[in-house]
C-alpha positions as CSV (number, residue, x, y, z in Angstrom):
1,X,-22.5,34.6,-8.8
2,X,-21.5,30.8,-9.8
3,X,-23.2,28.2,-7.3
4,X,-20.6,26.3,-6.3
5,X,-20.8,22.7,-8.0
6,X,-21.8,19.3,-5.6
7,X,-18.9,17.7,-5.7
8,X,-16.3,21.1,-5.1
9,X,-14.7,22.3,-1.7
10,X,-13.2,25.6,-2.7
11,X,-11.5,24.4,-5.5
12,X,-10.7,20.8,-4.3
13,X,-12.8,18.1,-5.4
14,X,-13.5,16.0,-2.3
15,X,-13.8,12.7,-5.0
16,X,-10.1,13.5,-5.8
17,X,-8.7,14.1,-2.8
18,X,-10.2,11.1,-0.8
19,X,-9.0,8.7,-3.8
20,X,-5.6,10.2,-3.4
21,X,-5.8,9.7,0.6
22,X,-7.2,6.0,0.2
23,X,-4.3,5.6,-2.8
24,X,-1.1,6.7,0.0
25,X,-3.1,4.9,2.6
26,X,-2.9,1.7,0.3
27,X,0.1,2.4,-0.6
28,X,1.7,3.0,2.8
29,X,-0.1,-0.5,3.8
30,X,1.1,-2.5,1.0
31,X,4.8,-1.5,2.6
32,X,4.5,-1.9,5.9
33,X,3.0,-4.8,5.2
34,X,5.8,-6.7,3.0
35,X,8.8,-5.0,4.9
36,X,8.5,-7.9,7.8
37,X,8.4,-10.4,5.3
38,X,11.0,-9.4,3.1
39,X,13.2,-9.0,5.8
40,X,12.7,-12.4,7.2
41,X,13.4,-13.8,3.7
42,X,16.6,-11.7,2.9
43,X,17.7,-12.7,6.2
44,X,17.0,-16.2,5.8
45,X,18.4,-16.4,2.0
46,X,21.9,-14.7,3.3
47,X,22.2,-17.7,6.3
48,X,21.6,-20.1,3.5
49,X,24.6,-18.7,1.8
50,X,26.5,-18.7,5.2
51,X,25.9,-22.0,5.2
52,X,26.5,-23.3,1.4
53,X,29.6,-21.8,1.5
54,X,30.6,-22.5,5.0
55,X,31.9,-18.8,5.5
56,X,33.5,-18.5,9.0
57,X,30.5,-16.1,9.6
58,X,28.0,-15.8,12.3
59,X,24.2,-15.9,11.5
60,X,22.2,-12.9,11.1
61,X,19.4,-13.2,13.7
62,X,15.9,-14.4,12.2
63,X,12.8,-13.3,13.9
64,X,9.4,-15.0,13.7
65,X,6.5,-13.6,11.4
66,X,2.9,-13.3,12.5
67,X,1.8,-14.3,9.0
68,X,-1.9,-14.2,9.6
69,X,-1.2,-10.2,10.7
70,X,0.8,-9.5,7.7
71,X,-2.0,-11.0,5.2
72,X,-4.5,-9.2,7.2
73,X,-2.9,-6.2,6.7
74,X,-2.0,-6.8,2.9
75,X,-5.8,-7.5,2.3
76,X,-6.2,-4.2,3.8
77,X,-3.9,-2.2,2.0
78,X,-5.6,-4.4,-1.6
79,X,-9.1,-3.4,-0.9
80,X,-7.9,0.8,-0.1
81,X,-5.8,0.4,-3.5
82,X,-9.0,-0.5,-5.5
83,X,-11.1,1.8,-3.5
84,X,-8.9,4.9,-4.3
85,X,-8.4,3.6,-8.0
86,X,-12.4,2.7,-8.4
87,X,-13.1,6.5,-6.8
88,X,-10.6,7.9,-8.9
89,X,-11.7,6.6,-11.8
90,X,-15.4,7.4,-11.3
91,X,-14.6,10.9,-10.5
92,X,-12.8,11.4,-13.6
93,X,-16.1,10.0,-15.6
94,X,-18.4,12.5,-14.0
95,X,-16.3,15.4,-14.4
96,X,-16.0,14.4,-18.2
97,X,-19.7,14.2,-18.6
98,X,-20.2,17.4,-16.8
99,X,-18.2,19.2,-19.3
């Protein structure tokens, strides 16, 4: 009978899948992060034009960021980006020198 190897979970590797988990966390961060953001510049960028232009247009409402929150959350989303890369990667290098 094979003795199960340190690192192996019935066929998942528990290195891989907790890189992948920290890599859609990230990920997911990184977006949720920027949408606020973005959404406050687009908005901001298309009253500009309303008023360049002088279009006979009404404003599109702009709603105050909580900056601090939003780079708080971006750092967040950095550092489980690198985590999941860094795990990733070292994962790969011991399963290459265990073969």
């Amino acid at each position: 009978m094979k003795a199960m190897r340190e690192s192996s979970f019935n066929g998942f590797y528990i290195g891989a899948v907790a890189s992948a988990l920290l890599l859609s966390y990230g990920i997911k961060s990184a977006v949720a992060a920027a949408s606020d953001p973005l959404t406050a510049g687009i908005s901001a960028a298309v009253n500009w034009m309303i008023h360049r232009f002088q279009l006979e247009a009404l404003y599109l409402p702009t709603d105050t960021v909580p900056w601090l929150i939003a780079c708080y959350t971006g750092i967040g989303a950095v550092i489980a980006i690198l985590l999941g890369l860094r795990l990733g990667m070292w994962v790969k290098r011991k399963s290459a020198i265990q073969r």
